[in-house]
ChimeraX commands (.cxc) that place a marker at each C-alpha (Angstrom):
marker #1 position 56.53,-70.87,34.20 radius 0.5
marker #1 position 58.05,-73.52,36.34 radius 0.5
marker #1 position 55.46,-75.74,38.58 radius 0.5
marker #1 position 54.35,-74.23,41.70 radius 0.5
marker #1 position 53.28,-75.97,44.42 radius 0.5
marker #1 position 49.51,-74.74,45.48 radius 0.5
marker #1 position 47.31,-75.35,48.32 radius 0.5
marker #1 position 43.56,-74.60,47.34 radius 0.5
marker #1 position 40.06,-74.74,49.59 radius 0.5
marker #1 position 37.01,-74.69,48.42 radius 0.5
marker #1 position 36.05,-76.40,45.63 radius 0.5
marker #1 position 32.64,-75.27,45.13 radius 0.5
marker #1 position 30.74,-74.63,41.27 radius 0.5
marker #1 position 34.01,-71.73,40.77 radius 0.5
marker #1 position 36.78,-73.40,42.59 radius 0.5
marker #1 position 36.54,-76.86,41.29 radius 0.5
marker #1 position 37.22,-75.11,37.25 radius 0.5
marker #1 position 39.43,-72.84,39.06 radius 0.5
marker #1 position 41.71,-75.71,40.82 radius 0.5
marker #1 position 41.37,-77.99,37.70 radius 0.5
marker #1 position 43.00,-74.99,35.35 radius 0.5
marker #1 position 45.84,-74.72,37.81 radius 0.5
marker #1 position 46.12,-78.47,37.61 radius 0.5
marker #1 position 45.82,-78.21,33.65 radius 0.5
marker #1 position 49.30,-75.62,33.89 radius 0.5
marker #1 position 51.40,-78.55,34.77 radius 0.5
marker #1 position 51.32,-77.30,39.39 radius 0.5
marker #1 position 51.19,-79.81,42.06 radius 0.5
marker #1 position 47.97,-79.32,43.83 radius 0.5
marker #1 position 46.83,-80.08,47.09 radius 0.5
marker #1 position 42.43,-79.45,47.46 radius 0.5
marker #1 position 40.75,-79.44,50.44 radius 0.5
marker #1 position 36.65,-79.23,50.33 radius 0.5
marker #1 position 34.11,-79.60,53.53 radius 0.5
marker #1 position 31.74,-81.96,51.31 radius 0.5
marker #1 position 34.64,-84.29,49.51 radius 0.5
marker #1 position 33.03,-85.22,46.54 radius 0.5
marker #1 position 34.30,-82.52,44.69 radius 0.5
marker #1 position 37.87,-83.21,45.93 radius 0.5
marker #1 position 37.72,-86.93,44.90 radius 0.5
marker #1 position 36.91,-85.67,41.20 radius 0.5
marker #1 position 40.26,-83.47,41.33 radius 0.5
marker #1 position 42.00,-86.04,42.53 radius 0.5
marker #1 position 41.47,-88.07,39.23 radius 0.5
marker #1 position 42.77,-85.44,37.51 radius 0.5
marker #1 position 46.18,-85.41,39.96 radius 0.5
marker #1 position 45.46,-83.28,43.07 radius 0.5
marker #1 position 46.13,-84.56,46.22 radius 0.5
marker #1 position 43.65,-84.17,48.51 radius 0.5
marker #1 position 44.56,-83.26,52.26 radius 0.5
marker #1 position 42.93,-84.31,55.23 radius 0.5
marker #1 position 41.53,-81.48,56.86 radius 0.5
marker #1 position 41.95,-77.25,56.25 radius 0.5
marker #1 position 44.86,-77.36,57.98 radius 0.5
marker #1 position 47.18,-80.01,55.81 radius 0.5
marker #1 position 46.42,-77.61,52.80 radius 0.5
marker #1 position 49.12,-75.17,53.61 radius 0.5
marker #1 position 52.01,-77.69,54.63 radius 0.5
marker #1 position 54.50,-77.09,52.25 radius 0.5
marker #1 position 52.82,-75.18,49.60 radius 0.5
marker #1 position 54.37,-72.26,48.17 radius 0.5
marker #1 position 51.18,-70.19,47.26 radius 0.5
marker #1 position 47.65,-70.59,48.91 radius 0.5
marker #1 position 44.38,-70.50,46.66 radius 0.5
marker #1 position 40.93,-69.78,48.72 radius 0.5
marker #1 position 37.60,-69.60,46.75 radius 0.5
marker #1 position 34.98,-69.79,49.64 radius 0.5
marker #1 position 31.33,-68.32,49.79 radius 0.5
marker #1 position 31.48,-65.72,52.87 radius 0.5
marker #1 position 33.13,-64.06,55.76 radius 0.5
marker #1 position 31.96,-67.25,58.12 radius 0.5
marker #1 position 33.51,-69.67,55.66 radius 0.5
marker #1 position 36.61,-67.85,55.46 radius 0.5
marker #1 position 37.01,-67.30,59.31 radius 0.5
marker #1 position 36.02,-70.86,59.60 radius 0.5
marker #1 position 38.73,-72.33,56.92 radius 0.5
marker #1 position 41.23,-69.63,57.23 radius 0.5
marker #1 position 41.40,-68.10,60.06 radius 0.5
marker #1 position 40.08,-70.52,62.65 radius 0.5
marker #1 position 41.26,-74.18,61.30 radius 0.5
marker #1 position 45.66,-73.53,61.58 radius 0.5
marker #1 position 46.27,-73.09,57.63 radius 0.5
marker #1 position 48.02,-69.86,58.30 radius 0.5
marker #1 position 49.97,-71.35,60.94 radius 0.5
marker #1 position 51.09,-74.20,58.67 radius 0.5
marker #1 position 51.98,-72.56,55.44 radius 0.5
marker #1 position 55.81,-71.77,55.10 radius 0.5
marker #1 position 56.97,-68.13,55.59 radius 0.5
marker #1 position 57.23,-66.04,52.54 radius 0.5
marker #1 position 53.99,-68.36,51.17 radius 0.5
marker #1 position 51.19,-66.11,49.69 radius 0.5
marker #1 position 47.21,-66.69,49.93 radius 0.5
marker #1 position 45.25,-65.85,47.14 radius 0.5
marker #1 position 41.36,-65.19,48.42 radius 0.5
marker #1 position 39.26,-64.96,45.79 radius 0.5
marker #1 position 36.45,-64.58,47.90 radius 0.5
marker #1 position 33.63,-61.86,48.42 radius 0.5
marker #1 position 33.98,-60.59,51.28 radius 0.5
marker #1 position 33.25,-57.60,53.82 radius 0.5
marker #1 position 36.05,-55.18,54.46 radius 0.5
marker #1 position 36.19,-55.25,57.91 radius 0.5
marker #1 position 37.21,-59.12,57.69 radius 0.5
marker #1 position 39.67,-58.34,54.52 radius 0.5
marker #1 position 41.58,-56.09,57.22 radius 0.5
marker #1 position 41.88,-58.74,59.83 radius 0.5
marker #1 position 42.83,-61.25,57.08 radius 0.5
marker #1 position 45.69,-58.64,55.97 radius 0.5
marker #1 position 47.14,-58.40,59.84 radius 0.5
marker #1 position 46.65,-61.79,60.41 radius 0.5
marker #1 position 49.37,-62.45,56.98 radius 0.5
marker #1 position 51.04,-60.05,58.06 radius 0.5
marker #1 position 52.05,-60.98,61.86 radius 0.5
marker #1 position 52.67,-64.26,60.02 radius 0.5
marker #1 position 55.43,-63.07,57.60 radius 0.5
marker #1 position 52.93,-64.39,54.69 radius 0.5
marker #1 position 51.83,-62.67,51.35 radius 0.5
marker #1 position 48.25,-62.02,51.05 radius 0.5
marker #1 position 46.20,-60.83,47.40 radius 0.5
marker #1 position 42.64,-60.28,47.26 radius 0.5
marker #1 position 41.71,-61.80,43.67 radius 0.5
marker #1 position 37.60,-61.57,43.38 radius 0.5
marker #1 position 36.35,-62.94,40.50 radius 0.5
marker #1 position 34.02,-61.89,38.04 radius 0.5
marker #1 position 32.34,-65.09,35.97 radius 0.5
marker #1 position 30.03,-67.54,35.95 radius 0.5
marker #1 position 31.24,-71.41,36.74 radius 0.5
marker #1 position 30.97,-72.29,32.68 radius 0.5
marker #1 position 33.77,-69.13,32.77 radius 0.5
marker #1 position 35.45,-70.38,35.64 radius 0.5
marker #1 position 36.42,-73.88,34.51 radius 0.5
marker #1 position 37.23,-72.22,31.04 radius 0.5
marker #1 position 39.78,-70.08,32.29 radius 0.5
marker #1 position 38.03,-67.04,31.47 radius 0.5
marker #1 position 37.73,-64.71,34.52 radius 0.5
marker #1 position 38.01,-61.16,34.82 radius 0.5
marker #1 position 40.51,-61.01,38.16 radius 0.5
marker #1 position 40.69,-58.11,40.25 radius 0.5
marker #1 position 43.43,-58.37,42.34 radius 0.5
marker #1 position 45.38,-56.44,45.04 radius 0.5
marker #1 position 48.29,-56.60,47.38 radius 0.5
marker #1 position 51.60,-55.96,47.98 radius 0.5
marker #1 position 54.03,-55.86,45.37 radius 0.5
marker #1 position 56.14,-59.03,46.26 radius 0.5
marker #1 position 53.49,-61.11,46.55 radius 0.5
marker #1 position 51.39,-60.04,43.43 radius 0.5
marker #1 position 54.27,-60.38,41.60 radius 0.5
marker #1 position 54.80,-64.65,42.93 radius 0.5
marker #1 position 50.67,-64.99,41.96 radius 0.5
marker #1 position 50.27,-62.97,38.36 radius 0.5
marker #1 position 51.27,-65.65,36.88 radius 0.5
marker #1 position 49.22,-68.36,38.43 radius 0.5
marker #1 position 46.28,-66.52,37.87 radius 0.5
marker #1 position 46.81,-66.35,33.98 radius 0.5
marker #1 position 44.98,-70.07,33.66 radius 0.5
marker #1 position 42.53,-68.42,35.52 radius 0.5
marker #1 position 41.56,-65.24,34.03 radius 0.5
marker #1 position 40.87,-63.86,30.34 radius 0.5
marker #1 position 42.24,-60.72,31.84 radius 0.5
marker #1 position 43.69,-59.65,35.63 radius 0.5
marker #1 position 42.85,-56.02,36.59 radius 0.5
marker #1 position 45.51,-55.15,39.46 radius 0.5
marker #1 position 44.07,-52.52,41.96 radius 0.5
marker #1 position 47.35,-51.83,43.41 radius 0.5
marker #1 position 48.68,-52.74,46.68 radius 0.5
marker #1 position 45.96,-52.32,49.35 radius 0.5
marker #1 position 43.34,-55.76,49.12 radius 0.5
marker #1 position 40.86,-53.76,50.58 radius 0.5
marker #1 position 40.93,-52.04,47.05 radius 0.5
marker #1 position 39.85,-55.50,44.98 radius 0.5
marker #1 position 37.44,-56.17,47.57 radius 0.5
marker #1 position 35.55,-53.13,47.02 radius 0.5
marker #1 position 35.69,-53.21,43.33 radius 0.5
marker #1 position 34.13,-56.95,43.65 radius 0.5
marker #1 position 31.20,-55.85,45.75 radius 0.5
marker #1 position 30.45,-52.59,43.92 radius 0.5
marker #1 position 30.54,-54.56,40.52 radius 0.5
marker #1 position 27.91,-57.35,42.03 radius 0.5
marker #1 position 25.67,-54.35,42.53 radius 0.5
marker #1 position 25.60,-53.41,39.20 radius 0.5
marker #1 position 25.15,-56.65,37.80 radius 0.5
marker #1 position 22.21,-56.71,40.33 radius 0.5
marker #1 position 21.22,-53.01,39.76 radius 0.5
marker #1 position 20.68,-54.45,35.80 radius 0.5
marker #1 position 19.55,-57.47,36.82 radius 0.5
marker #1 position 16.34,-55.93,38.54 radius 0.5
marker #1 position 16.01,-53.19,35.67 radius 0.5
marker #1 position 15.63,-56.06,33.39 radius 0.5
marker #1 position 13.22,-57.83,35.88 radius 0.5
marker #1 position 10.96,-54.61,36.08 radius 0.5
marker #1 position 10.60,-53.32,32.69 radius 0.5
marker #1 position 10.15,-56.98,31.33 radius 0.5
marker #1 position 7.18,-56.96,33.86 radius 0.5
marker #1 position 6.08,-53.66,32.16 radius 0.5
marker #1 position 6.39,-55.36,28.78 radius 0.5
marker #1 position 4.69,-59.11,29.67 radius 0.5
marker #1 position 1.62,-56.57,31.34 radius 0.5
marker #1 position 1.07,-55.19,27.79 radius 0.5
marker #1 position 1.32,-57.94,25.97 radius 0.5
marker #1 position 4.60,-58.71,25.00 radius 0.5
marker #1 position 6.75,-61.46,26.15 radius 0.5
marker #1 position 10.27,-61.09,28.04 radius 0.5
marker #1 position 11.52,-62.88,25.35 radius 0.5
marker #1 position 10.78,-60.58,22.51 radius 0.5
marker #1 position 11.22,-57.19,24.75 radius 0.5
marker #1 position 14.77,-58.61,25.79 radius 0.5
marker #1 position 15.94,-59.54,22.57 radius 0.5
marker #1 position 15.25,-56.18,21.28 radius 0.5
marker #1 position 16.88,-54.40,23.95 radius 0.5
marker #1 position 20.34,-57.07,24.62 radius 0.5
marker #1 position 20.74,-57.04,20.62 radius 0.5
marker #1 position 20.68,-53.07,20.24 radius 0.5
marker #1 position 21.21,-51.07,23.37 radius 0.5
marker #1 position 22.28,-53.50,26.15 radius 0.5
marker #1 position 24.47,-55.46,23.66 radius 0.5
marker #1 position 26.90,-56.21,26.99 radius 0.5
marker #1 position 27.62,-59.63,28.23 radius 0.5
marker #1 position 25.54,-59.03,31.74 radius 0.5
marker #1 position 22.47,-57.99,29.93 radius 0.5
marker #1 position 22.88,-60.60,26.90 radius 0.5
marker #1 position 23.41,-63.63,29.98 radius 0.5
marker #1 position 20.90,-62.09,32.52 radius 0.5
marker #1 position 18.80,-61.27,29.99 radius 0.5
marker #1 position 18.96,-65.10,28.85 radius 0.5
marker #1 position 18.08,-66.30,31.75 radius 0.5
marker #1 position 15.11,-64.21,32.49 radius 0.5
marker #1 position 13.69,-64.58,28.49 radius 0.5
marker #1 position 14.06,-68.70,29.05 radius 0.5
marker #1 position 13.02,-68.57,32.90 radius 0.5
marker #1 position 15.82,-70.62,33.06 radius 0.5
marker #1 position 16.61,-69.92,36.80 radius 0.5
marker #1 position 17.92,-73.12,37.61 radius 0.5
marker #1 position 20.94,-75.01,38.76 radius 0.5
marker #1 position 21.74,-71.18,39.66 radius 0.5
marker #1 position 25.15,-69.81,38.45 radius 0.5
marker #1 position 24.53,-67.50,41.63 radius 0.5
marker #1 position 22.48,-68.06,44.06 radius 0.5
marker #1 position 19.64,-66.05,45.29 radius 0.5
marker #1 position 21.18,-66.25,48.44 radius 0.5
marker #1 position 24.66,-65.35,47.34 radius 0.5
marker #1 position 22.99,-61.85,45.65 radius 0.5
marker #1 position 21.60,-61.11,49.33 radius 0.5
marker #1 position 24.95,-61.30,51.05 radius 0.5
marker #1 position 26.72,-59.11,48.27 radius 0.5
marker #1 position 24.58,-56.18,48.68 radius 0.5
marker #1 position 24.68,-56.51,52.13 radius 0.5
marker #1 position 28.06,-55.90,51.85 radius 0.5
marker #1 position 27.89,-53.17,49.73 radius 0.5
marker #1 position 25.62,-51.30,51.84 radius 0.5
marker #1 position 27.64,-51.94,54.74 radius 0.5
marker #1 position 30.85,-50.85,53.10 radius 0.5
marker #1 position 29.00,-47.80,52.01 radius 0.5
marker #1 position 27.21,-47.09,55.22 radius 0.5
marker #1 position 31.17,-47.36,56.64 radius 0.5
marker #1 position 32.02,-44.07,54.27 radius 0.5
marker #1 position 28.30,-42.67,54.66 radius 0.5
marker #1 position 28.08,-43.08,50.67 radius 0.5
marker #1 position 24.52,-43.28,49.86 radius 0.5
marker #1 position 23.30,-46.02,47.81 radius 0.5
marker #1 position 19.50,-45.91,47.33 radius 0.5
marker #1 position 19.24,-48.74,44.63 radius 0.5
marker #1 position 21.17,-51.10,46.81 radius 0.5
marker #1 position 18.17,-50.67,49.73 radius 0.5
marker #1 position 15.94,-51.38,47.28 radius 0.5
marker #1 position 18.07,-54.25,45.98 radius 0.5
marker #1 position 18.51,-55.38,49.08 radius 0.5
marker #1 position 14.47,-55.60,49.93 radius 0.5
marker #1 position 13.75,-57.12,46.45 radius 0.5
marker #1 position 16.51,-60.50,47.22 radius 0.5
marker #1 position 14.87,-60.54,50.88 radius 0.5
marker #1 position 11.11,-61.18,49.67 radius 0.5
marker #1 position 12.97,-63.41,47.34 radius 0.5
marker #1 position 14.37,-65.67,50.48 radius 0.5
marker #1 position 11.29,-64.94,51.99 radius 0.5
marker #1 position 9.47,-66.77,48.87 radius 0.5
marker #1 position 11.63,-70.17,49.07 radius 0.5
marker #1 position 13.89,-69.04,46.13 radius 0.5
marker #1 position 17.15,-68.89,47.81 radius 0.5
marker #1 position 18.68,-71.42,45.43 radius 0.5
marker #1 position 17.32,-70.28,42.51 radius 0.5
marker #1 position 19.76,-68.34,40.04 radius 0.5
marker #1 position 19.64,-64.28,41.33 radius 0.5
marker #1 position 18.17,-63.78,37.11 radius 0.5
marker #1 position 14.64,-64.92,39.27 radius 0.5
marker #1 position 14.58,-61.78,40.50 radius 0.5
marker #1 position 12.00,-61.50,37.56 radius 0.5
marker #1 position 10.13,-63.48,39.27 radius 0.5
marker #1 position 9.67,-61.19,42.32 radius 0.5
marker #1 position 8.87,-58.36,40.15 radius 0.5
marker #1 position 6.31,-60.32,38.14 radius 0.5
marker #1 position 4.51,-61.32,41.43 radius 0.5
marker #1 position 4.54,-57.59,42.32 radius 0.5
marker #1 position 2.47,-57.26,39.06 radius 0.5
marker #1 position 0.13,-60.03,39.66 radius 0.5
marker #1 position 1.36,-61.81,36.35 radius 0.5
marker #1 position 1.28,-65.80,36.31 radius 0.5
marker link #1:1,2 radius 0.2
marker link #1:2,3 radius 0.2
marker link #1:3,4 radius 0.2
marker link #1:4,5 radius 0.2
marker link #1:5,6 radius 0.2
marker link #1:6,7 radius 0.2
marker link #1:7,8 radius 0.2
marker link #1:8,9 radius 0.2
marker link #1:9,10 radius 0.2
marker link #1:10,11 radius 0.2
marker link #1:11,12 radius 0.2
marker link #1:12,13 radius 0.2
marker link #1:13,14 radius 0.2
marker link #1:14,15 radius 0.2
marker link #1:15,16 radius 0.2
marker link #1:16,17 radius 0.2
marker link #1:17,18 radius 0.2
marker link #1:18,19 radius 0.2
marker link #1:19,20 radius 0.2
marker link #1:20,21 radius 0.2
marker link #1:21,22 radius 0.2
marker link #1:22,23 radius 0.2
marker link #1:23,24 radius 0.2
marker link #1:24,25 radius 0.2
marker link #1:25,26 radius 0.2
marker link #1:26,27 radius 0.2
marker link #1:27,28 radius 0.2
marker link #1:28,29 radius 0.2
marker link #1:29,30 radius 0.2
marker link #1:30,31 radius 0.2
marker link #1:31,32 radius 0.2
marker link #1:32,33 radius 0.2
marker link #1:33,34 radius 0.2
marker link #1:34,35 radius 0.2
marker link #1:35,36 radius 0.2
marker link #1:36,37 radius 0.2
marker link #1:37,38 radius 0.2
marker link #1:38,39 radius 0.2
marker link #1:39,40 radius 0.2
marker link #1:40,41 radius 0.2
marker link #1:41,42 radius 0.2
marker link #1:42,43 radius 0.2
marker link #1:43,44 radius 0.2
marker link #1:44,45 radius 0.2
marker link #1:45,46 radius 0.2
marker link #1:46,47 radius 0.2
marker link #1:47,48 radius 0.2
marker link #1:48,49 radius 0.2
marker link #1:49,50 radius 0.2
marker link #1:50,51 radius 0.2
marker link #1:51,52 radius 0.2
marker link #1:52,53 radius 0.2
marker link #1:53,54 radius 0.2
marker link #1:54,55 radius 0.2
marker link #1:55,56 radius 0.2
marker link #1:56,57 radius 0.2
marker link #1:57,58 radius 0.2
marker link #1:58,59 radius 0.2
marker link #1:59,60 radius 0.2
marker link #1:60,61 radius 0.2
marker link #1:61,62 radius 0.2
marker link #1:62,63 radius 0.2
marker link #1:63,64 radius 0.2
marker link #1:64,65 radius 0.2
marker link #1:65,66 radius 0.2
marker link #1:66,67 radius 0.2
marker link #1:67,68 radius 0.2
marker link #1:68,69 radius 0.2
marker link #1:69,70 radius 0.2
marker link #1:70,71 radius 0.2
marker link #1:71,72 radius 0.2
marker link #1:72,73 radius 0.2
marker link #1:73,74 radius 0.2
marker link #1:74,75 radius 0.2
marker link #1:75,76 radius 0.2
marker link #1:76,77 radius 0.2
marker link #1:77,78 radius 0.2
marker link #1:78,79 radius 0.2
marker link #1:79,80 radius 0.2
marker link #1:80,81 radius 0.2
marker link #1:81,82 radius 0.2
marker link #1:82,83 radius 0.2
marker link #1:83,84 radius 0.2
marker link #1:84,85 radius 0.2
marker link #1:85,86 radius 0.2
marker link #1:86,87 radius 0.2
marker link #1:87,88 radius 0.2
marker link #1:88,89 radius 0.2
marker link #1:89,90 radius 0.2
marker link #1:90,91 radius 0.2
marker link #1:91,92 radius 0.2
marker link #1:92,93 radius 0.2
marker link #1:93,94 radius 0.2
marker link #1:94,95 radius 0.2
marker link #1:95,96 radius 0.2
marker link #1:96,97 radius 0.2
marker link #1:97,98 radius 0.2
marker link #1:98,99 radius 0.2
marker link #1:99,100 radius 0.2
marker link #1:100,101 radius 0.2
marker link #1:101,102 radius 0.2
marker link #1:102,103 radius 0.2
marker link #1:103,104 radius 0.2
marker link #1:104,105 radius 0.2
marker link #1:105,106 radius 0.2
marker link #1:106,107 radius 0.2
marker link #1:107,108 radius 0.2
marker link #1:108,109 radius 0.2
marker link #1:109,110 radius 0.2
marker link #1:110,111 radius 0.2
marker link #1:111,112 radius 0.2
marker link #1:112,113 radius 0.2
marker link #1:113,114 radius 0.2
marker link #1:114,115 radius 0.2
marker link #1:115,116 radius 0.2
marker link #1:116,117 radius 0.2
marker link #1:117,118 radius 0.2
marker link #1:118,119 radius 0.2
marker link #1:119,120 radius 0.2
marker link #1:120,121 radius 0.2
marker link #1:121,122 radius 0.2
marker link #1:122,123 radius 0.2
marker link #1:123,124 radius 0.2
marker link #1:124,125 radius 0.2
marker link #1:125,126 radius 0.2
marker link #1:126,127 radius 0.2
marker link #1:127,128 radius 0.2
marker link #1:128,129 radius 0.2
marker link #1:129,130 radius 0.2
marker link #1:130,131 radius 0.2
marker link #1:131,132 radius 0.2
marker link #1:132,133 radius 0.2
marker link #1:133,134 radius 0.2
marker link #1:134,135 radius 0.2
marker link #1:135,136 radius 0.2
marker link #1:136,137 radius 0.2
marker link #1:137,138 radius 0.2
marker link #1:138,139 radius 0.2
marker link #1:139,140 radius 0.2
marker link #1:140,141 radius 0.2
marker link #1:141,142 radius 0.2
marker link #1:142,143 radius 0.2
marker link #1:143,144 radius 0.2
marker link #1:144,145 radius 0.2
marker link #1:145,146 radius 0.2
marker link #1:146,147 radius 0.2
marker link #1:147,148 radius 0.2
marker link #1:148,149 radius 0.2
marker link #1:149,150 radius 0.2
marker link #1:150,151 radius 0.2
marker link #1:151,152 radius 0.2
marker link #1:152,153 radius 0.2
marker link #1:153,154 radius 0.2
marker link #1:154,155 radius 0.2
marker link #1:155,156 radius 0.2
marker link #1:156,157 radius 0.2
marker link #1:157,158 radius 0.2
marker link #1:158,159 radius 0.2
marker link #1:159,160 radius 0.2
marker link #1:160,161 radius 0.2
marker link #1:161,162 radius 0.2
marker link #1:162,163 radius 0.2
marker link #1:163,164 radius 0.2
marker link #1:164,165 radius 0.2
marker link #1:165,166 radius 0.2
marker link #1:166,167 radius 0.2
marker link #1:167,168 radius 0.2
marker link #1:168,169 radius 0.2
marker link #1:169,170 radius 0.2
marker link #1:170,171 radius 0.2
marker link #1:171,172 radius 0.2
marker link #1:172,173 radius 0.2
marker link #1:173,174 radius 0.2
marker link #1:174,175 radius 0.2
marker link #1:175,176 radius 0.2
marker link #1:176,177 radius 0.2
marker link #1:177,178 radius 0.2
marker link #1:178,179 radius 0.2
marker link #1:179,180 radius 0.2
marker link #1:180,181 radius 0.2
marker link #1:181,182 radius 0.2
marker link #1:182,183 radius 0.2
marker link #1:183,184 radius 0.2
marker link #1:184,185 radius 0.2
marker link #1:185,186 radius 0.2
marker link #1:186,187 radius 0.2
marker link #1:187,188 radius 0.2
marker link #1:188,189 radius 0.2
marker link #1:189,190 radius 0.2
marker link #1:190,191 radius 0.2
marker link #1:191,192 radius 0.2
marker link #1:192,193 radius 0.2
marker link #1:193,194 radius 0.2
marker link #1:194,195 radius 0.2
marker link #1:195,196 radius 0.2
marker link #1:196,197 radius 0.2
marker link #1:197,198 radius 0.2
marker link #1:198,199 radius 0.2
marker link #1:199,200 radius 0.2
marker link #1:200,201 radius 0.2
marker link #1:201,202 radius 0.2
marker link #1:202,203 radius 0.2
marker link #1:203,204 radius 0.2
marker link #1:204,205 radius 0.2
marker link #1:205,206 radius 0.2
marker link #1:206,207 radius 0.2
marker link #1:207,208 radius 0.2
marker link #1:208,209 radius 0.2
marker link #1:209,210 radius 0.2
marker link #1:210,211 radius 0.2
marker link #1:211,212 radius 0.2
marker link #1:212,213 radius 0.2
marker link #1:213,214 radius 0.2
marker link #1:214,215 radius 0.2
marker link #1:215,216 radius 0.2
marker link #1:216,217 radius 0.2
marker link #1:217,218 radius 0.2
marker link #1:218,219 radius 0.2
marker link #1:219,220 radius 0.2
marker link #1:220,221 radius 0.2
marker link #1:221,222 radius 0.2
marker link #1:222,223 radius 0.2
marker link #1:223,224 radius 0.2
marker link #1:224,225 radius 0.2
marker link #1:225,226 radius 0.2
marker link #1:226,227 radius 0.2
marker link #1:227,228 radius 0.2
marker link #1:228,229 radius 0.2
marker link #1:229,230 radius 0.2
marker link #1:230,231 radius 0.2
marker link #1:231,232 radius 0.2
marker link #1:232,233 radius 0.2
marker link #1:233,234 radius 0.2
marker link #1:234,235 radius 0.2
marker link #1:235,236 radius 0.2
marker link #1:236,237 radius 0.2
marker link #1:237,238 radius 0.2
marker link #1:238,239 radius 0.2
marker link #1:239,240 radius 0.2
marker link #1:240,241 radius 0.2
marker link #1:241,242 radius 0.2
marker link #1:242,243 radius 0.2
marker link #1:243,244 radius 0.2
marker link #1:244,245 radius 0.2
marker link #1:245,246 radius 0.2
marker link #1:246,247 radius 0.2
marker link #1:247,248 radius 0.2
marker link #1:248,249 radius 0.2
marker link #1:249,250 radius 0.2
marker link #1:250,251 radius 0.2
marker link #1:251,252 radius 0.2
marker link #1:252,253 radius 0.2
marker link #1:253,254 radius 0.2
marker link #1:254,255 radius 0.2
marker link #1:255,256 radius 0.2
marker link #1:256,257 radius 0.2
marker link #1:257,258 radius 0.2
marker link #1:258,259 radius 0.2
marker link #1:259,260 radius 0.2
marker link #1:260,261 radius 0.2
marker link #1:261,262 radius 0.2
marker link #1:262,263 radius 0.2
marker link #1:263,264 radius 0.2
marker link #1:264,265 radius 0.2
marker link #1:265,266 radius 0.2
marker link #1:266,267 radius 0.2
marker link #1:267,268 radius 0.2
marker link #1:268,269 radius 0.2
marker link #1:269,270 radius 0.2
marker link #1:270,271 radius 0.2
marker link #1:271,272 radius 0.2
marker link #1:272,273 radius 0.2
marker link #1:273,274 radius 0.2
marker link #1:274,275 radius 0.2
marker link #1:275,276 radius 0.2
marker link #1:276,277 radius 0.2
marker link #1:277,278 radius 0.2
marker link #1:278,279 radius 0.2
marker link #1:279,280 radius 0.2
marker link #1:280,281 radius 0.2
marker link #1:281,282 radius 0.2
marker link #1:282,283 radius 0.2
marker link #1:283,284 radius 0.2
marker link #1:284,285 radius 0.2
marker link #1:285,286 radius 0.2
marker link #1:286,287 radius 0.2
marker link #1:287,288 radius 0.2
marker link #1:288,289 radius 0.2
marker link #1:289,290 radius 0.2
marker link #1:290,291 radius 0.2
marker link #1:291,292 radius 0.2
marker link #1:292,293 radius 0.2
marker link #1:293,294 radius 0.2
marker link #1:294,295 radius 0.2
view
């Protein structure tokens, strides 16, 4: 395709692969992070970095966010003039996690604008991110998914489109982190179970990834919690406790019940509670091997 010109904020462990494989596809990008380290490393790959939020959005024809909550996303979106400064007809990609109740605003706020707007979660760790590899869920109206499909193709291994309502990709993105975390804690418990008779994590969990959880979020989970290899995280503790928070809020919003997700949610909070925000959200092994008074 011909070369776009793309605004993108928030260069974090996803967004900096994420920028540099749009950079990679021959676009003209413009970065914008609050710490600028990671900008200046884009920018000796070609991006041009802008001075503030704001700048990002001058003259770009499409709009990349990948930011780490609702706060960050009022704060860079919403509250710092991009909107106000991209051109009409432009289109923001936010590949965010976010709640739905700020996915609505964000689609009114486009909208009273005249610009495009496509949820485009991500599913992938940063190794995935910067090798263009991520599953992309992504939703919006047809014009405007039709201008981003094919800037998220150096992105993605595959995009999944959810049709035209964002809310839609949204919800698949937090329902999805609660599976990964729903297997992440089955792994955590019964590899408890297994270490309290005898038997390592590492020999229980390569029995059970290389037979009947032979799926890539057991086999890298599963990894993780075999080499207690919870850190630099891939996903932070932290990051895991906002996620199911927004799936039980989402669910509590269509009185859906979700029992695992409470206990999810109390499991990540003694994990916080312990000092292990930063640590990789695999550590939630940890937490259950405390519970079971194993060193």
């Amino acid at each position: 395709m011909n070369s776009m010109r793309i605004g993108f904020i928030g260069l974090g462990a996803m967004g900096a692969g994420m920028a540099g494989n749009l950079l990679k596809a021959g676009h003209a990008v413009t970065v914008w992070n609050r710490s600028p380290a990671a900008a200046e490393a884009l920018a000796k790959l070609g991006a041009n970095v802008a001075k503030d939020a704001r700048s990002v959005g001058e003259g770009v024809q499409v709009l990349h966010s990948m930011l780490a909550n609702d706060a960050a996303v009022r704060a860079a979106i919403l509250d710092s003039g991009v909107l106000d400064a991209l051109p009409k007809a432009a289109v923001h990609v936010n590949h965010a996690t976010l709640s739905v109740a700020l996915v609505r605003e964000l689609v009114e706020a486009h909208e009273r604008r005249g610009l495009g707007y496509v949820a485009a979660p991500v599913f992938g760790r940063p190794d995935v991110a910067a090798s263009g590899g991520l599953n992309i869920v992504a939703a919006g109206k047809a014009d405007a998914m039709a201008k981003v499909l094919p800037l998220l193709e150096p992105l993605a291994g595959k995009v999944w489109p959810m049709g035209d309502d964002p809310v839609r990709a949204n919800v698949v993105k937090i329902a999805g982190n609660f599976m990964i975390g729903a297997a992440i804690e089955s792994m955590a418990e019964a590899s408890a179970l297994t270490r309290a008779h005898g038997v390592p994590a590492k020999d229980f969990l390569e029995v059970m990834t290389g037979s009947l959880f032979a799926a890539p979020v057991f086999k890298t989970y599963g990894g993780l919690i075999a080499e207690e290899n919870y850190s630099p995280a891939g996903f932070k503790m932290s990051l895991g406790f906002k996620d199911i928070g927004l799936a039980r809020s989402a669910a509590e919003t269509e009185r859906v019940p979700m029992p695992f997700a409470s206990v999810l949610h109390d499991t990540l909070l003694e994990a916080l509670a312990a000092g292990e925000a930063d640590l990789d959200w695999s550590a939630l092994a940890k937490v259950a091997a405390r519970r079971a008074h194993i060193g």
